[in-house]
C-alpha positions as CSV (number, residue, x, y, z in Angstrom):
1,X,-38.7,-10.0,-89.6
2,X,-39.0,-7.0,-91.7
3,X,-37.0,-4.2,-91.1
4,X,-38.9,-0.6,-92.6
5,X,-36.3,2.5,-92.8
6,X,-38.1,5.8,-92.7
7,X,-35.3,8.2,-90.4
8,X,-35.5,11.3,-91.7
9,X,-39.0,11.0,-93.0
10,X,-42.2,13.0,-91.5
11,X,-45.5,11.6,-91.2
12,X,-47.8,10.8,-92.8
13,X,-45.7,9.2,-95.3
14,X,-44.2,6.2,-93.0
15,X,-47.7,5.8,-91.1
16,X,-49.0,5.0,-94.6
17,X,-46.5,2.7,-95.7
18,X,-46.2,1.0,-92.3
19,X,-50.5,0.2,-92.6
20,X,-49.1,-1.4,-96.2
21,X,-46.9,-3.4,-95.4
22,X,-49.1,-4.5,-91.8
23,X,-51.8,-5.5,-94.2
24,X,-49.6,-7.9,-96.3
25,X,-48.0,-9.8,-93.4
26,X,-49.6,-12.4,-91.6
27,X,-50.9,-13.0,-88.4
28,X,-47.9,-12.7,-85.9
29,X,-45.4,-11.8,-88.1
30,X,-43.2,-8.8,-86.6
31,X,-42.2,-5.9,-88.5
32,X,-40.1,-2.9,-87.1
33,X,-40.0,0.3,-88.0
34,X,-37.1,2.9,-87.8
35,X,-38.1,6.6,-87.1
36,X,-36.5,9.8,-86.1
37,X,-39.9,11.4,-86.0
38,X,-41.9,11.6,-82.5
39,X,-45.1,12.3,-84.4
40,X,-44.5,9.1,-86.3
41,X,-44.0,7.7,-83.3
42,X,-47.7,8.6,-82.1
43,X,-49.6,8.7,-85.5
44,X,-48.2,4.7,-85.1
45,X,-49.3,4.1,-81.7
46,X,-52.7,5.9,-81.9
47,X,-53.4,4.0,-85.1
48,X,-52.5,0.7,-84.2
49,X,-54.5,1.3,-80.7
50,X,-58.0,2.3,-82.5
51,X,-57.8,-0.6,-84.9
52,X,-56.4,-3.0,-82.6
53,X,-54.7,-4.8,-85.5
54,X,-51.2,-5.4,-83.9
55,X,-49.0,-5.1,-80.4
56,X,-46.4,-2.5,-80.7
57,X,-43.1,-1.8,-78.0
58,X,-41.3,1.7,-78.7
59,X,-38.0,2.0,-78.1
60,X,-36.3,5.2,-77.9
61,X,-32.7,4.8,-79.1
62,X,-30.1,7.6,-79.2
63,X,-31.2,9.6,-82.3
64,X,-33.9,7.5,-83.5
65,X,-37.0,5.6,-82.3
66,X,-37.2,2.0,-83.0
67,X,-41.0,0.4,-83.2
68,X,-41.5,-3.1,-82.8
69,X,-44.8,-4.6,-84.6
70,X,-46.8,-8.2,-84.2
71,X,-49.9,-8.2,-86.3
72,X,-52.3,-10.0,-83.7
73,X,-55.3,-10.6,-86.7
74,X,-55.8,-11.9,-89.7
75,X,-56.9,-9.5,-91.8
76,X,-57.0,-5.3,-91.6
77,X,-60.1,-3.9,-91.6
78,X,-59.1,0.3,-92.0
């Protein structure tokens, strides 16, 4: 599992490195992503949900938000 570090960092920097790395991991791999921004938080959710690349589960920790990510295709097409 990869772990991807962004608190402290606004959008869209960490949506746009998040797509990266999704599209280099294979199919039902897991990625998670640490973020302190609620916007990231959406941008994430919205993006993954129009593309429907991946299952996500958001958890909202004490200061930051942690995002788990399971690429459920094979390749991205965005």
């Amino acid at each position: 599992m990869m772990y991807l570090d962004f608190r402290g960092e606004e959008c869209p920097g960490p949506l746009v490195k998040t797509v990266k790395v999704l599209s280099k991991v294979r199919r039902n791999e897991k990625i998670v992503v640490l973020t302190t921004s609620k916007q990231c938080v959406d941008m994430l959710k919205q993006t993954i949900e129009l593309f429907r690349v991946a299952k996500m589960e958001i958890y909202n920790r004490d200061n930051f938000y942690e995002i788990y990510i399971e690429k459920t295709v094979e390749e991205l097409e965005v």
